[in-house]
C-alpha positions as CSV (number, residue, x, y, z in Angstrom):
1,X,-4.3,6.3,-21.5
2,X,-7.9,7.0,-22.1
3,X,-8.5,3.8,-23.9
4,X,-5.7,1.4,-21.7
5,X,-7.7,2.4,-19.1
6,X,-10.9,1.5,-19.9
7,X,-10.1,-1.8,-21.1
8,X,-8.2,-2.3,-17.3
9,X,-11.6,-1.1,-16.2
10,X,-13.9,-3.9,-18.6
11,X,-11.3,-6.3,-17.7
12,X,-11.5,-5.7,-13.7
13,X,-15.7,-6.0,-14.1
14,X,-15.7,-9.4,-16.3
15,X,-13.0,-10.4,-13.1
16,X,-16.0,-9.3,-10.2
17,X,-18.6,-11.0,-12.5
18,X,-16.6,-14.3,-12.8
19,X,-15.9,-14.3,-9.0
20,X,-19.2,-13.8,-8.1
21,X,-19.8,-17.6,-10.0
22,X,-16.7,-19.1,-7.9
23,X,-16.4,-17.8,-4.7
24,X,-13.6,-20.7,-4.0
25,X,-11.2,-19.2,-5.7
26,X,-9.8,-15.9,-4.8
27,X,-10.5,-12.7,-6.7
28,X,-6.8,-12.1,-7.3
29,X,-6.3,-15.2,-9.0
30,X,-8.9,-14.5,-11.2
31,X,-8.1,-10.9,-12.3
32,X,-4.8,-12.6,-12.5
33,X,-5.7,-15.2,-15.2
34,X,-7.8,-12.5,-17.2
35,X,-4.6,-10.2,-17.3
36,X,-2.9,-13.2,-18.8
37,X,-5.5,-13.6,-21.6
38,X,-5.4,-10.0,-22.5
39,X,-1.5,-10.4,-22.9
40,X,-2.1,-13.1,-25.4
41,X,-4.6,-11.0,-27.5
42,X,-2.6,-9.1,-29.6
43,X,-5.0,-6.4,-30.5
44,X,-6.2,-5.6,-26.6
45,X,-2.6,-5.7,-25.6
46,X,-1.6,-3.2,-27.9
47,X,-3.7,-0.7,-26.4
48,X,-3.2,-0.9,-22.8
49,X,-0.8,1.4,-21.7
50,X,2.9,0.5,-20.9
51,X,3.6,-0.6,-16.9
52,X,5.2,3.0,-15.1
53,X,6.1,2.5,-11.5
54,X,5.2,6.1,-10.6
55,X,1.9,6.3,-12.0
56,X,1.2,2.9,-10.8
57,X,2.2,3.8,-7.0
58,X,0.8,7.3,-7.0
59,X,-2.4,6.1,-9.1
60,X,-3.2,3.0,-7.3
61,X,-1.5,1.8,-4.3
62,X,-1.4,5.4,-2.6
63,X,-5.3,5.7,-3.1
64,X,-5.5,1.6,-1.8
65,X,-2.6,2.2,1.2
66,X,-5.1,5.1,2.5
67,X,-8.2,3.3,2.5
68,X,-6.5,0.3,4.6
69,X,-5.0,3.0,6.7
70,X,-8.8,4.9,7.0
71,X,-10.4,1.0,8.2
72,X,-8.0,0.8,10.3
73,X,-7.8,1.8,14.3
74,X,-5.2,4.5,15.6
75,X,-5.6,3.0,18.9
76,X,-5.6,-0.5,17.9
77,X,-1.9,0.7,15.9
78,X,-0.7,2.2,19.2
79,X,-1.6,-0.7,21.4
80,X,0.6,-3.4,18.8
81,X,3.4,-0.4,17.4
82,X,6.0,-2.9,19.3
83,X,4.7,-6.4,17.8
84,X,4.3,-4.1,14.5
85,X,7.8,-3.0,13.9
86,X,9.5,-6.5,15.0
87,X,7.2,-8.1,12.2
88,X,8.1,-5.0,9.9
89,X,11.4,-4.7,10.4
90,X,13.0,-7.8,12.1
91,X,11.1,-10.1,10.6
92,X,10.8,-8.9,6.9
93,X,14.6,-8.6,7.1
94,X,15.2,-12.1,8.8
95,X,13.3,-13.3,6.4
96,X,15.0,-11.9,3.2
97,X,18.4,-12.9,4.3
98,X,17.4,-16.4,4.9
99,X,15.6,-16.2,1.4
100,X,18.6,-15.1,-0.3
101,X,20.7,-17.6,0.9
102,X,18.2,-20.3,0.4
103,X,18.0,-19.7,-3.2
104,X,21.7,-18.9,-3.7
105,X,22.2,-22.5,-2.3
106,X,19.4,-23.7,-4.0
107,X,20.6,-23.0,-7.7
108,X,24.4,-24.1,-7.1
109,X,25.2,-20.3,-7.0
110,X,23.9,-20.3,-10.6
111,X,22.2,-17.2,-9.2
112,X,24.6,-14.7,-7.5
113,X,24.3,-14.0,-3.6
114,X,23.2,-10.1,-4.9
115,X,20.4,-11.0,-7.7
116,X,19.1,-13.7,-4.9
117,X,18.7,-11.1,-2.0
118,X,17.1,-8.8,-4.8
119,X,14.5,-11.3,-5.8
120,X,14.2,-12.2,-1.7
121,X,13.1,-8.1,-1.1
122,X,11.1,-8.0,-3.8
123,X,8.8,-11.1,-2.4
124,X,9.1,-10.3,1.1
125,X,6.8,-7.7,1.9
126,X,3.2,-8.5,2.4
127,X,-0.1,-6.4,1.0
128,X,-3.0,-5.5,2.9
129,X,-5.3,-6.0,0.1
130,X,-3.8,-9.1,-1.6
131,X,-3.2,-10.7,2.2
132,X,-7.3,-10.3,2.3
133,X,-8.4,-11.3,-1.5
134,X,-5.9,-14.4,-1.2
135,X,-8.0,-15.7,2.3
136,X,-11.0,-15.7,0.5
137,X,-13.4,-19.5,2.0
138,X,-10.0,-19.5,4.2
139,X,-10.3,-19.1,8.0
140,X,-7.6,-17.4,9.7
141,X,-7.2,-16.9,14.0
142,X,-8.2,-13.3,14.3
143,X,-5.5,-12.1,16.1
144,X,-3.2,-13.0,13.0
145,X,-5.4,-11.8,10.8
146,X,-5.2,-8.5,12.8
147,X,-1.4,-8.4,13.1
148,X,-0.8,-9.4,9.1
149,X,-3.1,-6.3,8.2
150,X,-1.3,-3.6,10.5
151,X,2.0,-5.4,9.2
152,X,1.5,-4.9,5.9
153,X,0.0,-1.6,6.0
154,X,4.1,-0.2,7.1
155,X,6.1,-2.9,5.6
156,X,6.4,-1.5,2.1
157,X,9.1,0.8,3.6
158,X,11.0,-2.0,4.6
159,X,10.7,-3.7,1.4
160,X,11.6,-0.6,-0.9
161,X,15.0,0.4,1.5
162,X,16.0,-3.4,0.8
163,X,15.1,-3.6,-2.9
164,X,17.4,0.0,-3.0
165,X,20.4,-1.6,-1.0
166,X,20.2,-4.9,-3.0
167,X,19.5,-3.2,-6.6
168,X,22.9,-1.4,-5.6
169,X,24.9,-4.6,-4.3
170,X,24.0,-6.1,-7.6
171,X,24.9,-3.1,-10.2
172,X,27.6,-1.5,-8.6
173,X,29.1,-4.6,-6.6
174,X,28.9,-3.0,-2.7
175,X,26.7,-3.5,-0.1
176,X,26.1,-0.4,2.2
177,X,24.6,-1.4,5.2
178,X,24.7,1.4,7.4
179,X,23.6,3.9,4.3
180,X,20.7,1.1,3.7
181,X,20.0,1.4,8.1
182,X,20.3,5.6,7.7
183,X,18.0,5.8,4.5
184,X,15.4,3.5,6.2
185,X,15.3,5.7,9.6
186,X,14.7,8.7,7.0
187,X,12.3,7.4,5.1
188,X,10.0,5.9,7.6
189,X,10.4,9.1,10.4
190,X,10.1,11.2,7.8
191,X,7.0,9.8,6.1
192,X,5.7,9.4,9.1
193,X,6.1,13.0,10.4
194,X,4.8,14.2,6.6
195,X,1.5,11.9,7.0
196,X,0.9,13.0,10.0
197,X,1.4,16.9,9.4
198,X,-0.5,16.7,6.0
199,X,-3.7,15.1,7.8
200,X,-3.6,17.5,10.5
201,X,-3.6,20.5,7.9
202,X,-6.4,18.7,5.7
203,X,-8.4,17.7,8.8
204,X,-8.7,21.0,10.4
205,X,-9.3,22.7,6.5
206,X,-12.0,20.3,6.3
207,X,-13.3,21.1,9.8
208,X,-13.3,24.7,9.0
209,X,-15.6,24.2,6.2
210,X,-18.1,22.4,7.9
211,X,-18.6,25.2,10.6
212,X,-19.5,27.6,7.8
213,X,-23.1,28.7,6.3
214,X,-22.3,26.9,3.1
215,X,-22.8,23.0,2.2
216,X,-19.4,22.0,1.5
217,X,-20.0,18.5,1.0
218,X,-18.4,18.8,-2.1
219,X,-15.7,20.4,-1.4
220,X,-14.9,18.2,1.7
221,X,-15.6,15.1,-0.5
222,X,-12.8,16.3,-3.1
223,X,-10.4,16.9,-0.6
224,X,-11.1,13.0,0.7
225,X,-10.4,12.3,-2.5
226,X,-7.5,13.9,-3.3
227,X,-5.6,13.3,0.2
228,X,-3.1,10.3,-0.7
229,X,-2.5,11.6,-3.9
230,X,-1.3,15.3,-2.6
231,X,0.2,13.2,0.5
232,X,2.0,10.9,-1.4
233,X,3.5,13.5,-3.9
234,X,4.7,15.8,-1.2
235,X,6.7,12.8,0.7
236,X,8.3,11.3,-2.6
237,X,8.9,15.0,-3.6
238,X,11.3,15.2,-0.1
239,X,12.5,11.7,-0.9
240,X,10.6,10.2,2.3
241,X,8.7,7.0,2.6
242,X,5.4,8.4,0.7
243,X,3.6,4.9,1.4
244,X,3.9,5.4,5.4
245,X,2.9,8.9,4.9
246,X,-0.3,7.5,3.1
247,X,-1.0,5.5,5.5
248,X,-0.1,7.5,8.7
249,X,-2.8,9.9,7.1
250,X,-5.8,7.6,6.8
251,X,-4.5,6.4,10.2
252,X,-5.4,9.8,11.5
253,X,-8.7,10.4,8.9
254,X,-10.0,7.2,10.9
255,X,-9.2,8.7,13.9
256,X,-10.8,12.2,13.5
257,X,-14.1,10.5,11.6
258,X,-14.7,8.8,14.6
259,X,-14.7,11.2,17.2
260,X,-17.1,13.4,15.0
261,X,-19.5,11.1,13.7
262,X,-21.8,12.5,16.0
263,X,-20.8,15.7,15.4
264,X,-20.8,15.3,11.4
265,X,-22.5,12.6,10.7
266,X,-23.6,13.4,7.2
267,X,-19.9,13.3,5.8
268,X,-19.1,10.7,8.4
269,X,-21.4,8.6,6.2
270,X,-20.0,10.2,2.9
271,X,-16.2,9.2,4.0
272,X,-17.5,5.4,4.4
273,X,-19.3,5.3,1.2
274,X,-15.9,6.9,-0.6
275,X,-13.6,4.4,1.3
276,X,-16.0,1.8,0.2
């Protein structure tokens, strides 16, 4: 792990570097291409690690989900939480349906109506962090640009409850809608009620260590740290939507950092440079 790890590390620095030289072409693209090479060198694809789901969602995109979730406004989520679950929900389901069919027509029914909705919920969600890298030199109207970040931030919940209801349809040959409609309601309340629970609880332990004698910078800084880890454990743990509980959390971190900035403004500036 120690070794796959490093050469992921080497291999996402030579990707910055080259960026840096082309600024035309998005980042992704180019950490993209370098993965590619890698694959073809025998010798340094032999000692990267083997792809796991789990450590790959609890290891990177729950640390990635809370960030986006910290930069982002509570108020601003409030003010578009309408807009944001008919793009979320309506939309990312609209749009898989009509995906599915498309390529089900598309290949002569060469590829089942179930395997085509699977491979239309597996593309359908957005990410916050690849929706920014792939607009790179592009210029988008702001208020799109605002609604495709909040979108994506939730949407993942969507996409997983679709992938699990289609993965079914294909392997076991039934389609349960109203399970897939009750699992979604489950997973995103629940997440949701989990994120927001666990940041309280983190918050106000974080709060109580700043009133004491002792610098706990440290301390505070670890727990930063360790936030969408812990949160996202504890939600998949109680089999609820841990990506909406990661981001419901930094939804609330944002929140609480900037109404004590003032008050704190020493780890007001440490929680920036850690998000950064």
């Amino acid at each position: 792990m120690i070794v796959s790890t490093t050469v992921l590390l080497v291999a996402a620095s030579v990707s910055n570097i080259v960026s840096k030289f082309n600024s035309r072409i998005a980042d992704s693209y180019i950490a993209l291409a370098i993965g590619i090479i890698i694959a073809y060198i025998p010798i340094l694809n032999a000692w990267v690690a083997p792809f796991h789901t789990e450590v790959f969602m609890i290891g990177v995109v729950a640390p990635l989900l809370y960030i986006e979730g910290q930069t982002t406004s509570l108020s601003s989520v409030k003010s578009e939480l309408g807009s944001i679950i008919g793009v979320t929900v309506t939309l990312a389901v609209v749009t898989a349906i009509m995906t599915g069919f498309v390529v089900n027509l598309a290949t002569t029914a060469a590829i089942s109506l179930p395997i085509a909705f699977l491979m239309a919920s597996i593309a359908t969600p957005t990410d916050a962090t690849a929706s920014e890298s792939v607009r790179v030199g592009l210029e988008m109207p702001q208020g799109v640009e605002k609604m495709l970040k909040m979108e994506s931030l939730f949407n993942d919940a969507t996409g997983i409850v679709l992938l699990n209801g289609t993965l079914l349809w294909a392997t076991a040959g039934q389609l349960n809608v109203g399970g897939s409609i009750n699992e979604f309601i489950i997973a995103a309340v629940g997440g949701a009620f989990l994120g927001i629970v666990a940041a309280i609880t983190l918050i106000s332990f974080r709060q109580g260590l700043s009133r004491t004698n002792m610098d706990s910078t440290s301390a505070q800084n670890l727990i930063f740290i360790m936030t969408p880890f812990i949160v996202y454990f504890l939600a998949e743990e109680l089999h609820v939507s841990g990506v909406i509980a990661v981001v419901c959390a930094g939804l609330l971190q944002n929140n609480e950092g900037q109404r004590s900035r003032f008050v704190n403004p020493r780890q007001f500036h440490n929680g920036l440079q850690l998000a950064d």
